[in-house]
C-alpha positions, 0 to 999 in steps of 0.5 A, spaced: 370 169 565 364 167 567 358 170 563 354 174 566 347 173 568 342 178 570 339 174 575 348 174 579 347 181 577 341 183 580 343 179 587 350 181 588 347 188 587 341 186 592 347 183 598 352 189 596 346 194 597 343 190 604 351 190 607 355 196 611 362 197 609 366 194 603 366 186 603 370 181 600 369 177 593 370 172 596 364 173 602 359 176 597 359 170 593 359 166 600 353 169 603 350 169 595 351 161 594 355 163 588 362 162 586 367 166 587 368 166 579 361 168 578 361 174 584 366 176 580 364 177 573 358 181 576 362 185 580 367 187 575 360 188 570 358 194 576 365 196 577 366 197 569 360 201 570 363 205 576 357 203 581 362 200 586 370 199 587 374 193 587 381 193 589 385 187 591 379 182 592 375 189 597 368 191 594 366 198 596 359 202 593 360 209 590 353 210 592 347 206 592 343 209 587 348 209 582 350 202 584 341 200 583 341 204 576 348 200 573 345 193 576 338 195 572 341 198 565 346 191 565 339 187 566 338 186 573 330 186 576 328 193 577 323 191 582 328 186 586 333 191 586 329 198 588 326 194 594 334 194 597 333 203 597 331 207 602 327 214 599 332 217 599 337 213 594 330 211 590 329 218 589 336 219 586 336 213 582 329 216 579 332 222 578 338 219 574 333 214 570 328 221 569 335 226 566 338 220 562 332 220 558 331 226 557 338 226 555 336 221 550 331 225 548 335 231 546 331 235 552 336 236 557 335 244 558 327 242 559 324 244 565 317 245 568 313 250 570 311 247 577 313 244 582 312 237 584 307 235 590 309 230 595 303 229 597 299 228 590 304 227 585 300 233 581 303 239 579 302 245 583 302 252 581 306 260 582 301 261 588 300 254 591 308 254 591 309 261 594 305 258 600 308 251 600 315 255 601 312 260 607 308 255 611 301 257 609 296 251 607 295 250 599 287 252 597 
């Protein structure tokens, strides 16, 4: 088996995250100038982390977000990766990294007391909340 490099990581989950639908081994390593031998060792490396299923030379992604997060934890580039996301799949992949570390960190249980504001990224609190959720202006 070929080693694996974070740089093949980091592309094949860029070209898996770039395509729609379940492509061949041999047309990830082809559209990524790689050998099929090299392809493989990275996708065997996500598919052990259960980002993607392999079966009979077919790649498919489980889910974007989770393929991102195993790229980035068997040394692929976090930025390089992240770019292939849309915000949807980046706040999921945020999610997970925040829950893992907290987990870590023996702090699985801890929630905040005020909800995050889309727009200023502080803290809100009971009454700006209240009005977010009834539709009034926040003040």
């Amino acid at each position: 088996m070929a080693s694996l490099k974070p740089t093949f990581i980091t592309q094949v989950a860029e070209a898996l995250l770039l395509t729609s639908g379940c492509p061949s081994v041999r047309s990830v390593a082809e559209t990524l100038g790689l050998s099929e031998v090299q392809a493989r060792a990275s996708l065997e490396a996500l598919a052990l982390a259960n980002a993607i299923e392999l079966k009979d030379d077919i790649v498919c992604v489980r889910s974007r977000a989770e393929l991102a997060a195993a790229a980035i934890r068997l040394g692929g580039d976090p930025e390089r990766v992240s770019r292939r996301l849309d915000w949807r799949d980046f706040e999921a992949l945020v999610a997970s990294a925040l829950q893992e570390g907290l987990e870590e960190a023996g702090l699985e249980g801890l929630r905040g007391a005020g909800g995050v504001s889309p727009s200023g990224g502080r803290l809100l609190g009971e009454q700006e909340r209240q009005a977010a959720r009834e539709g009034r202006p926040r003040g």
